[in-house]
Backbone as CSV, one residue per row, in Angstrom:
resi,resn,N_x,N_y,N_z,CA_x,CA_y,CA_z,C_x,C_y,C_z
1,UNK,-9.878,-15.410,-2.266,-9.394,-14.477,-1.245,-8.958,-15.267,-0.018
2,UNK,-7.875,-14.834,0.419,-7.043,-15.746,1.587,-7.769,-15.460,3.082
3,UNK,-8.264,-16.122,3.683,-8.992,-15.332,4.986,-7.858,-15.773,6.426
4,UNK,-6.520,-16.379,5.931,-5.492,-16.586,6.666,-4.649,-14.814,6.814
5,UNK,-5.142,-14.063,6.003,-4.664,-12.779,5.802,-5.397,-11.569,7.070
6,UNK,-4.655,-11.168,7.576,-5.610,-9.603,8.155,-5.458,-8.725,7.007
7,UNK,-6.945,-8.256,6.973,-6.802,-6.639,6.139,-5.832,-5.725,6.291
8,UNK,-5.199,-5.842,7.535,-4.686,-4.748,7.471,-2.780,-5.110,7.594
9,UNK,-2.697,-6.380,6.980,-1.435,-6.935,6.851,-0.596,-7.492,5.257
10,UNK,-1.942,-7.799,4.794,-1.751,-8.170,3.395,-0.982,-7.664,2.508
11,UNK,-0.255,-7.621,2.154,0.691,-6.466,1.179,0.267,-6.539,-0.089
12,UNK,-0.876,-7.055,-1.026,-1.530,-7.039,-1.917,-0.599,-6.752,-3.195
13,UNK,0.472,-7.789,-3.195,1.423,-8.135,-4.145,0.860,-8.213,-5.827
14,UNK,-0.221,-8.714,-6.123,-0.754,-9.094,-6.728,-1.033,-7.932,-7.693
15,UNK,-1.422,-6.675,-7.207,-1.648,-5.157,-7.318,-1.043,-4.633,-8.223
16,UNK,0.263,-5.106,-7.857,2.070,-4.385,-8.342,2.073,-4.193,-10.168
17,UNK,1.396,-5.187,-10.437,1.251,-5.076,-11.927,0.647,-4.372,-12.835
18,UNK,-0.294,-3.740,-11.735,-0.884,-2.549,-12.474,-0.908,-1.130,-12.381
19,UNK,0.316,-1.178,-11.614,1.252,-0.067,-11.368,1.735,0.996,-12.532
20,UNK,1.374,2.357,-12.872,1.681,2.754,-14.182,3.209,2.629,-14.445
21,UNK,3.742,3.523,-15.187,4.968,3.926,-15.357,5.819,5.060,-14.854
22,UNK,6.252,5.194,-14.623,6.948,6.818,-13.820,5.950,8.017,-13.325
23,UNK,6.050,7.539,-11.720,4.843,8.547,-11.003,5.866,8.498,-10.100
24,UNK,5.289,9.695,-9.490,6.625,10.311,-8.306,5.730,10.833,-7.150
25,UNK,4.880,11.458,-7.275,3.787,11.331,-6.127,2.560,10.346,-5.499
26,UNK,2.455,9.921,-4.605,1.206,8.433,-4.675,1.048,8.954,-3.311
27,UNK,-0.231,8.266,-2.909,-1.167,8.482,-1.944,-2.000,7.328,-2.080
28,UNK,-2.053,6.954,-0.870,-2.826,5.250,-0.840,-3.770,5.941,-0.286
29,UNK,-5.117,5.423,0.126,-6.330,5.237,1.197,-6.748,4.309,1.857
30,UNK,-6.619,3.678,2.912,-6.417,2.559,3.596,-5.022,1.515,3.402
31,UNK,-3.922,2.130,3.818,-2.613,1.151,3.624,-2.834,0.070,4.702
32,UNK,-3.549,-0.034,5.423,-3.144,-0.683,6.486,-1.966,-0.671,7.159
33,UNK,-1.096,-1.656,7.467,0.114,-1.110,7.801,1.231,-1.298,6.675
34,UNK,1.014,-0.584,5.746,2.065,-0.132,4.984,2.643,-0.949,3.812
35,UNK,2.097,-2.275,4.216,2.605,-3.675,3.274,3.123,-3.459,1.911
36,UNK,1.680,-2.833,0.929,1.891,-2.403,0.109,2.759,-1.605,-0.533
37,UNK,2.479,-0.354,0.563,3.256,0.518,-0.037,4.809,0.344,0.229
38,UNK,4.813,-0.828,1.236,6.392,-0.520,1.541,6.971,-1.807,-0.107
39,UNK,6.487,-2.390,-0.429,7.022,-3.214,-1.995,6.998,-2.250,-3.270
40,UNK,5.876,-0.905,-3.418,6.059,-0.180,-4.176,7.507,0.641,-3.951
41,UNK,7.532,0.800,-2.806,8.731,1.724,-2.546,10.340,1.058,-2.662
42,UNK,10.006,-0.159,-2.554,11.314,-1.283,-2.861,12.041,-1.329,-4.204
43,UNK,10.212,-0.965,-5.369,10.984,-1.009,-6.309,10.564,0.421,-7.153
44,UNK,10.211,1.347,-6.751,10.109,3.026,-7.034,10.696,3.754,-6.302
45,UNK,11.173,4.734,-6.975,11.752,6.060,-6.349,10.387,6.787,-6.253
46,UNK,9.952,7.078,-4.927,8.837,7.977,-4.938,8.303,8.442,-3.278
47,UNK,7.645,9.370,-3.508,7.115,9.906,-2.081,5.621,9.224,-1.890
48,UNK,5.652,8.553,-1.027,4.579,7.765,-0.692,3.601,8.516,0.412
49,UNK,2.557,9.118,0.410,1.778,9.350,1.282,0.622,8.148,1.350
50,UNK,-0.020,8.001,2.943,-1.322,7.529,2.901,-1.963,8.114,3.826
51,UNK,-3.477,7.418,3.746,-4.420,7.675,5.038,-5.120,6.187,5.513
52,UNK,-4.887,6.413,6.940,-5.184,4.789,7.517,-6.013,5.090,8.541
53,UNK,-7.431,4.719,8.603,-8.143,5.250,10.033,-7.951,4.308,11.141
54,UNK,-7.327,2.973,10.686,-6.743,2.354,12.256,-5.773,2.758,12.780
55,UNK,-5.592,3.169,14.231,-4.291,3.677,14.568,-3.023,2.962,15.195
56,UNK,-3.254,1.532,15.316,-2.615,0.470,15.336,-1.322,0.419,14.277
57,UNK,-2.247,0.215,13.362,-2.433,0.281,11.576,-1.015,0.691,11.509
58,UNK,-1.485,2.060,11.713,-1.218,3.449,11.026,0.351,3.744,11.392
59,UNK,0.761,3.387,13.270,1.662,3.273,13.152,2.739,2.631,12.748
60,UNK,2.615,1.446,12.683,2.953,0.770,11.687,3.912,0.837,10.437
61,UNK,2.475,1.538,9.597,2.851,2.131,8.574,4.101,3.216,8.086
62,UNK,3.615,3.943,9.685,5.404,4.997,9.495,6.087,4.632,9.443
63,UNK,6.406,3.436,9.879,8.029,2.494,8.936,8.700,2.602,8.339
64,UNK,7.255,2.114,7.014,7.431,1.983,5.769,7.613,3.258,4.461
65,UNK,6.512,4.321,5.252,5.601,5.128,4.353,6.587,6.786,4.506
66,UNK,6.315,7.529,3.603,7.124,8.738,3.768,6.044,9.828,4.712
67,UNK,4.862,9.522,4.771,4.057,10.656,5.527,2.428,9.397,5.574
68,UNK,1.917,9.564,7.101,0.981,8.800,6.849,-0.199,9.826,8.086
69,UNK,-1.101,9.877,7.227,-2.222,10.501,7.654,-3.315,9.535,8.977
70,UNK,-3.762,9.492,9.937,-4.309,9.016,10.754,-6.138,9.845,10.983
71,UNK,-6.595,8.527,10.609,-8.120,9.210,10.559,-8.890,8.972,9.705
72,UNK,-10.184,9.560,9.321,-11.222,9.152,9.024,-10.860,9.864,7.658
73,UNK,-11.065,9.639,5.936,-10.366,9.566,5.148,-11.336,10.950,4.138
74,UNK,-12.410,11.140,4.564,-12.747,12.323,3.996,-12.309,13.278,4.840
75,UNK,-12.056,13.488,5.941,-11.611,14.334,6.580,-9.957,15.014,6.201
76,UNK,-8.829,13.394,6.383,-7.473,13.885,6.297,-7.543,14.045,4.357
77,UNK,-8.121,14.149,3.762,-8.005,14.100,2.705,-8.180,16.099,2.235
78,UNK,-8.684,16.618,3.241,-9.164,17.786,3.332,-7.494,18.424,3.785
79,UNK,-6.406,17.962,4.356,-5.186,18.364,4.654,-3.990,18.117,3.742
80,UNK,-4.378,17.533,2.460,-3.851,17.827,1.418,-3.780,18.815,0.173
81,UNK,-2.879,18.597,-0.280,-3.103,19.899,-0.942,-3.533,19.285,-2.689
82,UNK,-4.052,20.002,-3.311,-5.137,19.759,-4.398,-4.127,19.549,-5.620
83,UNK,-4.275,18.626,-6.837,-3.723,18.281,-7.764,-2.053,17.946,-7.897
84,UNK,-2.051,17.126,-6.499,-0.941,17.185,-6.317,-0.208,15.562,-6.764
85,UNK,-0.727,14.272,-6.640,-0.869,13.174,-7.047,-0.646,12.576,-7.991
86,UNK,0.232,11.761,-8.715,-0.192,11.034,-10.191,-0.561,9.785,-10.340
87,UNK,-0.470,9.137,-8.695,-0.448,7.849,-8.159,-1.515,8.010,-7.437
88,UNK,-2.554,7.337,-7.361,-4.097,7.162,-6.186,-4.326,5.690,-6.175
89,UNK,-4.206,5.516,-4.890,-4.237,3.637,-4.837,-5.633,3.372,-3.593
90,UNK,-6.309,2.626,-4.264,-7.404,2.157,-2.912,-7.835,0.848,-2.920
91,UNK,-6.773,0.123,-2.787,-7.220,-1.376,-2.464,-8.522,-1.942,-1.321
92,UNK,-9.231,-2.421,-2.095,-9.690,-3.135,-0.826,-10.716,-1.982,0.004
93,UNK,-10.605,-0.747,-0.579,-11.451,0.507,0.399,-12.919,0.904,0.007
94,UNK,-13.428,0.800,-1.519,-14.532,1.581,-1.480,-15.441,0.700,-1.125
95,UNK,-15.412,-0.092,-1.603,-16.660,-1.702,-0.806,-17.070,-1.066,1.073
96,UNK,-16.392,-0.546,1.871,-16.533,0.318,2.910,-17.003,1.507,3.526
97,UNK,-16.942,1.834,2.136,-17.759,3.776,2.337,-19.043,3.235,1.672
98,UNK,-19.769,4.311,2.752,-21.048,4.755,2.616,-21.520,5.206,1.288
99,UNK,-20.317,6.086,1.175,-20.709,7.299,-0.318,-19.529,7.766,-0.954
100,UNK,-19.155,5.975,-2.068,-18.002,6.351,-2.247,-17.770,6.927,-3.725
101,UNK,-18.711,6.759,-4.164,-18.814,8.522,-5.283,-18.529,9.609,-4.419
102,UNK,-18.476,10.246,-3.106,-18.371,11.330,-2.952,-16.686,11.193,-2.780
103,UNK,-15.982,10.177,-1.863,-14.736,9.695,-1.692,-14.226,9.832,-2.986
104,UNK,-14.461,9.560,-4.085,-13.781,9.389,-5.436,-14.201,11.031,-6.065
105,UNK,-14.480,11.556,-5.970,-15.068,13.408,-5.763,-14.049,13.702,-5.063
106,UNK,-13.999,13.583,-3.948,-12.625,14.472,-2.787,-10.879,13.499,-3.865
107,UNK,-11.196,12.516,-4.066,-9.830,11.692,-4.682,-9.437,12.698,-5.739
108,UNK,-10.637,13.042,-6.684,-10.020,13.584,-7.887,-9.334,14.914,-7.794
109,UNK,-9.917,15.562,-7.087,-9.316,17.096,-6.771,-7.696,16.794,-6.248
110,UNK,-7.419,15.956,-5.766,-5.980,15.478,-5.308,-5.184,14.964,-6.459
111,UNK,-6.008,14.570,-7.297,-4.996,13.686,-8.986,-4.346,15.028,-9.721
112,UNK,-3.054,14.754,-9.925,-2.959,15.489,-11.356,-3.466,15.497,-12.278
113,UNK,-3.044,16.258,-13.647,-3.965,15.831,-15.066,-2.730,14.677,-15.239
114,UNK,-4.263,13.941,-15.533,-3.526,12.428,-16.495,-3.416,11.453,-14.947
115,UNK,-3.304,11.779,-14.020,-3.031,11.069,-13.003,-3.580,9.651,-13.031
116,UNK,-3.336,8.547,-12.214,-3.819,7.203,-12.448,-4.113,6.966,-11.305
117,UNK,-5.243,6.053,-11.260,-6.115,5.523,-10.188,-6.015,4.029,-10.111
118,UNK,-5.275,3.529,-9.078,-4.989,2.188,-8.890,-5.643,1.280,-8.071
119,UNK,-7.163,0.537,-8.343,-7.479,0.002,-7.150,-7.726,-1.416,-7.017
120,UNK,-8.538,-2.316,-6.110,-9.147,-3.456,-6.324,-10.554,-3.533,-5.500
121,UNK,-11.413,-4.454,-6.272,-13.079,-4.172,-5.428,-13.183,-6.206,-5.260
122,UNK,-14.031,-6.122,-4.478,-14.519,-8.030,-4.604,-15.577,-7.383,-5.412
123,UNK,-15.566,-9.081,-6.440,-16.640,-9.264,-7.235,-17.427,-10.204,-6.374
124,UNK,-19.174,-9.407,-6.295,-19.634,-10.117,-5.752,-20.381,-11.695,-6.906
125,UNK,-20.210,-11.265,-7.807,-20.494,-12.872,-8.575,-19.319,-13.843,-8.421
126,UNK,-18.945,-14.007,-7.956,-17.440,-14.846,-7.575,-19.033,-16.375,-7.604
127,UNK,-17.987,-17.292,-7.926,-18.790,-19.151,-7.547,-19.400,-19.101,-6.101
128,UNK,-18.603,-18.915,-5.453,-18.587,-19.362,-4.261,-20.740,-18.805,-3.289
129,UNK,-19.864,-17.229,-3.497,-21.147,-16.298,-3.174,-22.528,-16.746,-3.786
130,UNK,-22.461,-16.732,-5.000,-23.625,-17.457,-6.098,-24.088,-18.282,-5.515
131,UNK,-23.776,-19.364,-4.949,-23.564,-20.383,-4.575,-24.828,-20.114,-3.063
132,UNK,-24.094,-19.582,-2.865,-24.952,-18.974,-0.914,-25.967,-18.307,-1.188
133,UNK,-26.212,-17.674,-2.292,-27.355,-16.848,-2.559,-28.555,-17.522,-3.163
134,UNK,-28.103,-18.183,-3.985,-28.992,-18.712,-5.451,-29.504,-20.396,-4.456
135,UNK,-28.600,-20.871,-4.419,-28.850,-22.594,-3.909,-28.938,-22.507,-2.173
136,UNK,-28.438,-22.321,-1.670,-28.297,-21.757,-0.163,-29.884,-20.998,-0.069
137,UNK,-29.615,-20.322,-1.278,-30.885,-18.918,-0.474,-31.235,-18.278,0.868
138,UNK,-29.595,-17.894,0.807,-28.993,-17.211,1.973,-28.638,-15.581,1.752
139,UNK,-28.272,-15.115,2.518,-27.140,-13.761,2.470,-26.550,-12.943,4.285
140,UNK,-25.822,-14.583,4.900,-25.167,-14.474,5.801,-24.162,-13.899,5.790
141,UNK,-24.170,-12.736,6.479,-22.545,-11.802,6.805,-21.269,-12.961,7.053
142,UNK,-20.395,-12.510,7.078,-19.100,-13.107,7.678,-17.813,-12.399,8.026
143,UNK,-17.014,-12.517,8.855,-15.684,-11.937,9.178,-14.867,-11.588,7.974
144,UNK,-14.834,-12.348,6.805,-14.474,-11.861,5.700,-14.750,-12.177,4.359
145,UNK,-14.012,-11.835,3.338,-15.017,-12.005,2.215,-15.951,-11.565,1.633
146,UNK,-16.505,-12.070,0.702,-17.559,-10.925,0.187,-18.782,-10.657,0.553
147,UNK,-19.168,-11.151,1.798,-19.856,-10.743,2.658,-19.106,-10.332,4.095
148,UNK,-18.094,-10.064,3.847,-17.838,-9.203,5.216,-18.477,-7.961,5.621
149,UNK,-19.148,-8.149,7.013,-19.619,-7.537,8.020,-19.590,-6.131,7.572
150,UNK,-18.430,-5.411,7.603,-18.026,-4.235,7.183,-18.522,-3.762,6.033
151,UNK,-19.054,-4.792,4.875,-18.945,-4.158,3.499,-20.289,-3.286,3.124
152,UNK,-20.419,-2.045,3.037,-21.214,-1.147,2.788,-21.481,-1.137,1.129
153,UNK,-21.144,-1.656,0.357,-21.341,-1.467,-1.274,-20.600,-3.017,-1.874
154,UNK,-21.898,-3.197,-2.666,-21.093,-4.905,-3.487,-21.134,-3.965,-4.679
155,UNK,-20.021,-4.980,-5.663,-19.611,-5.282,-6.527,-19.746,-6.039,-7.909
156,UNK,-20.351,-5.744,-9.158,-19.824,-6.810,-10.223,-18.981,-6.112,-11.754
157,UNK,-18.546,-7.090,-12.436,-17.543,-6.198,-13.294,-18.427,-5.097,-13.934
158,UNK,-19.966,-5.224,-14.327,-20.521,-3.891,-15.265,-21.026,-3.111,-14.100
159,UNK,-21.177,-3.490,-12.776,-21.508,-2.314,-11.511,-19.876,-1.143,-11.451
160,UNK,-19.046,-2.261,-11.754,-17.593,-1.360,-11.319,-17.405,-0.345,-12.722
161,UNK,-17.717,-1.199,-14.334,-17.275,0.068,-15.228,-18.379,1.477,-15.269
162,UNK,-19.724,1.158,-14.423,-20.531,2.195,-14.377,-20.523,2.878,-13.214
163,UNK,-19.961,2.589,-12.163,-19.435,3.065,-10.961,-18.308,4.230,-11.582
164,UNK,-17.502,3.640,-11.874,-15.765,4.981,-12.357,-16.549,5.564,-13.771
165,UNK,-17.172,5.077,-14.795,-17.362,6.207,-15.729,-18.540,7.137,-15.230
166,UNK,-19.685,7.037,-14.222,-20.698,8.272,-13.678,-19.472,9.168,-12.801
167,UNK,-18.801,8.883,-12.613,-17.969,9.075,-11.676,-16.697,9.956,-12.342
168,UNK,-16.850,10.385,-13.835,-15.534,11.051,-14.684,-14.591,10.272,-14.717
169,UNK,-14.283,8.927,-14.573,-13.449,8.274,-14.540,-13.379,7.284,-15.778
170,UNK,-12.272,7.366,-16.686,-12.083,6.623,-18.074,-11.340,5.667,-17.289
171,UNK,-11.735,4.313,-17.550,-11.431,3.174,-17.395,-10.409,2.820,-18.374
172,UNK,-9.402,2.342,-17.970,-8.309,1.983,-18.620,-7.662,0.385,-18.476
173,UNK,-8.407,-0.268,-17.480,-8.080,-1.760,-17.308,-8.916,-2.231,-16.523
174,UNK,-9.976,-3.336,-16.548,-10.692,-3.812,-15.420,-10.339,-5.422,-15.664
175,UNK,-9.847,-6.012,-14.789,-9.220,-7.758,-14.955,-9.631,-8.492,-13.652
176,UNK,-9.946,-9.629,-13.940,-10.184,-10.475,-12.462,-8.807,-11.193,-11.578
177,UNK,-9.010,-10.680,-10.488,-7.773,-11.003,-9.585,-8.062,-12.541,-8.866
178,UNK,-7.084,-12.933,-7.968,-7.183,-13.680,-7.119,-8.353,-15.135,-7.829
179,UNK,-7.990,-15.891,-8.223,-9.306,-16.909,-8.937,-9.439,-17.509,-7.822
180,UNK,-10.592,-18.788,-8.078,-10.690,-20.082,-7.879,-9.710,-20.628,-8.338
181,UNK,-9.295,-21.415,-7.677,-8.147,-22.387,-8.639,-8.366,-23.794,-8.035
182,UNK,-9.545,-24.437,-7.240,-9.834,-25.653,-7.013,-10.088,-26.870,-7.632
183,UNK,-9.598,-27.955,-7.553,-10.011,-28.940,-8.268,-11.444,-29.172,-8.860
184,UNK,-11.996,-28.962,-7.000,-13.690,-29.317,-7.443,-14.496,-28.321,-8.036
185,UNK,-14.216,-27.069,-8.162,-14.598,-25.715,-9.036,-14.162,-26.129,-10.335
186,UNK,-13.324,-26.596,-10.880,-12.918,-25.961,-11.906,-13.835,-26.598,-13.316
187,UNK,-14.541,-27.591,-13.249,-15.788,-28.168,-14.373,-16.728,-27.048,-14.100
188,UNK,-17.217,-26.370,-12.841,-18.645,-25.908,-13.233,-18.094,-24.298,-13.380
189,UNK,-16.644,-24.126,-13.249,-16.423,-22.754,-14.009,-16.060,-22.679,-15.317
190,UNK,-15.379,-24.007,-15.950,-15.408,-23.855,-17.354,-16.683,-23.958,-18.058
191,UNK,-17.904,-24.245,-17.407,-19.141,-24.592,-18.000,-19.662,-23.087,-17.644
192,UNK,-19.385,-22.698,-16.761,-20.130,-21.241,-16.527,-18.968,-20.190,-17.810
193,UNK,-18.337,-20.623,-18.281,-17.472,-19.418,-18.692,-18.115,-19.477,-20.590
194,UNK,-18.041,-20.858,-20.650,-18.749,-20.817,-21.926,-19.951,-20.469,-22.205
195,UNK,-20.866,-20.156,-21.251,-22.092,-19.675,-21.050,-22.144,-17.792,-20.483
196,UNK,-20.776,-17.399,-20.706,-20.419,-16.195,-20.475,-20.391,-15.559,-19.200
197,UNK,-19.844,-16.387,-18.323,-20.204,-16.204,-16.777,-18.676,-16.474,-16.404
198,UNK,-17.792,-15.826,-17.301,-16.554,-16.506,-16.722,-15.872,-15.528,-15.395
199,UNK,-16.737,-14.261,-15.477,-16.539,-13.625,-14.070,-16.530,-14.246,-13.254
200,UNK,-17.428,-15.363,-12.805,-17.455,-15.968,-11.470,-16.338,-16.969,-11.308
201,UNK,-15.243,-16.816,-11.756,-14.225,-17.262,-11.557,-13.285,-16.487,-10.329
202,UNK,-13.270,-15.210,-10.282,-12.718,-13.917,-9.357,-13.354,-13.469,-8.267
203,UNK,-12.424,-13.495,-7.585,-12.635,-12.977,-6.261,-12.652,-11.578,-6.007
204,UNK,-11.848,-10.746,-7.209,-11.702,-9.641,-7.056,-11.426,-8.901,-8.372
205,UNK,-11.321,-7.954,-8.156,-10.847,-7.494,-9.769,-10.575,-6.655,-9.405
206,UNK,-9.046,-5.823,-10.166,-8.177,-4.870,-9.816,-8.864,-3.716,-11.454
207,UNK,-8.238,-2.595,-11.173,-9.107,-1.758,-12.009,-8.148,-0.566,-11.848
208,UNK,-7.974,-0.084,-13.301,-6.942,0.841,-13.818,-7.530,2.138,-14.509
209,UNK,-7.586,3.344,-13.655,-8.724,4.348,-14.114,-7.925,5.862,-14.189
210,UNK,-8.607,6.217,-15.659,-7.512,7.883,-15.347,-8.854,9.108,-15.381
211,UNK,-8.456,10.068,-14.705,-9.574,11.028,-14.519,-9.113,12.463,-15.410
């Protein structure tokens, strides 16, 4: 994960690939300012809504975005109208909520049938973290990353497929994003991978879910 990036600038390019096939309604939850959605819209014909509770952010975002909601995200989520969606994108957002089974509860009433759920979470087994926990025998916050300050809920790949299926959510793709790709990592991740630990290679993992 790049910490040369602001959250709320990143255009999370990386994402784009797990983009379904012909959806015409989408609704992000935390666009930040719009990054994203403004590359989906570069290469889709579609009506882009979001909700951004920074208001910096947010304006921003009207730029890019066809309608952008300002505010706290269970709330503007209550000013939409119900099964209207085939596109639901939340990069980077539930690691933040308090109670984001209830957030993914208010999401679904907004999906169409068949609708697709597009997101990404940090894995908290990534090398690095392991690393601070296990040998360190630490668990220092930081400005970002997978201990950022902010983060209300960690992450690992069998926390995330039991997270979306309690949740009515059929999992349809879970893959590791963003690697390690260091010189000096890369012996004790091929040794961790043959030992079935090849998760801790990812920083993140993007995740493809239909409700």
């Amino acid at each position: 994960m790049d910490d040369s990036n602001n959250y709320f600038t990143r255009n999370r390019e990386e994402m784009l690939a797990f983009l379904p096939q012909g959806f015409n309604n989408v609704l992000e939850i935390g666009c930040g300012e719009g990054e994203f959605g403004r590359l989906v819209k570069e290469e889709h014909i579609t009506n882009y809504t979001a909700i951004e509770a920074d208001l910096d952010s947010a304006r921003v975002a009207e730029k890019h975005l066809d309608r952008v909601l300002i505010g706290d995200a269970f709330e503007q989520l209550q000013l939409l109208d119900d099964k209207s969606y085939d596109l639901l994108i939340c990069n980077d957002i539930l690691e933040h909520i308090i109670l984001p089974d209830v957030l993914l509860k208010k999401i679904r009433s907004k999906m169409k049938p068949n609708a697709i759920l597009v997101c990404s979470l940090p894995n908290f087994r990534v090398l690095g973290n392991m690393i601070h926990i296990l040998v360190k025998k630490d668990f220092e916050y930081s400005e970002w990353g997978i201990r950022d300050t902010t983060h209300l809920r960690f992450f690992t790949k069998k926390s995330i497929n039991r997270f979306f299926t309690d949740n009515e959510f059929k999992m349809e793709e879970i893959k590791g994003i963003n690697p390690i790709n260091t010189v000096k990592a890369e012996i004790p991740l091929r040794f961790l991978h043959l030992l079935g630990h090849g998760d801790m290679r990812y920083n993140q993992y993007a995740i493809v879910a239909k409700f």
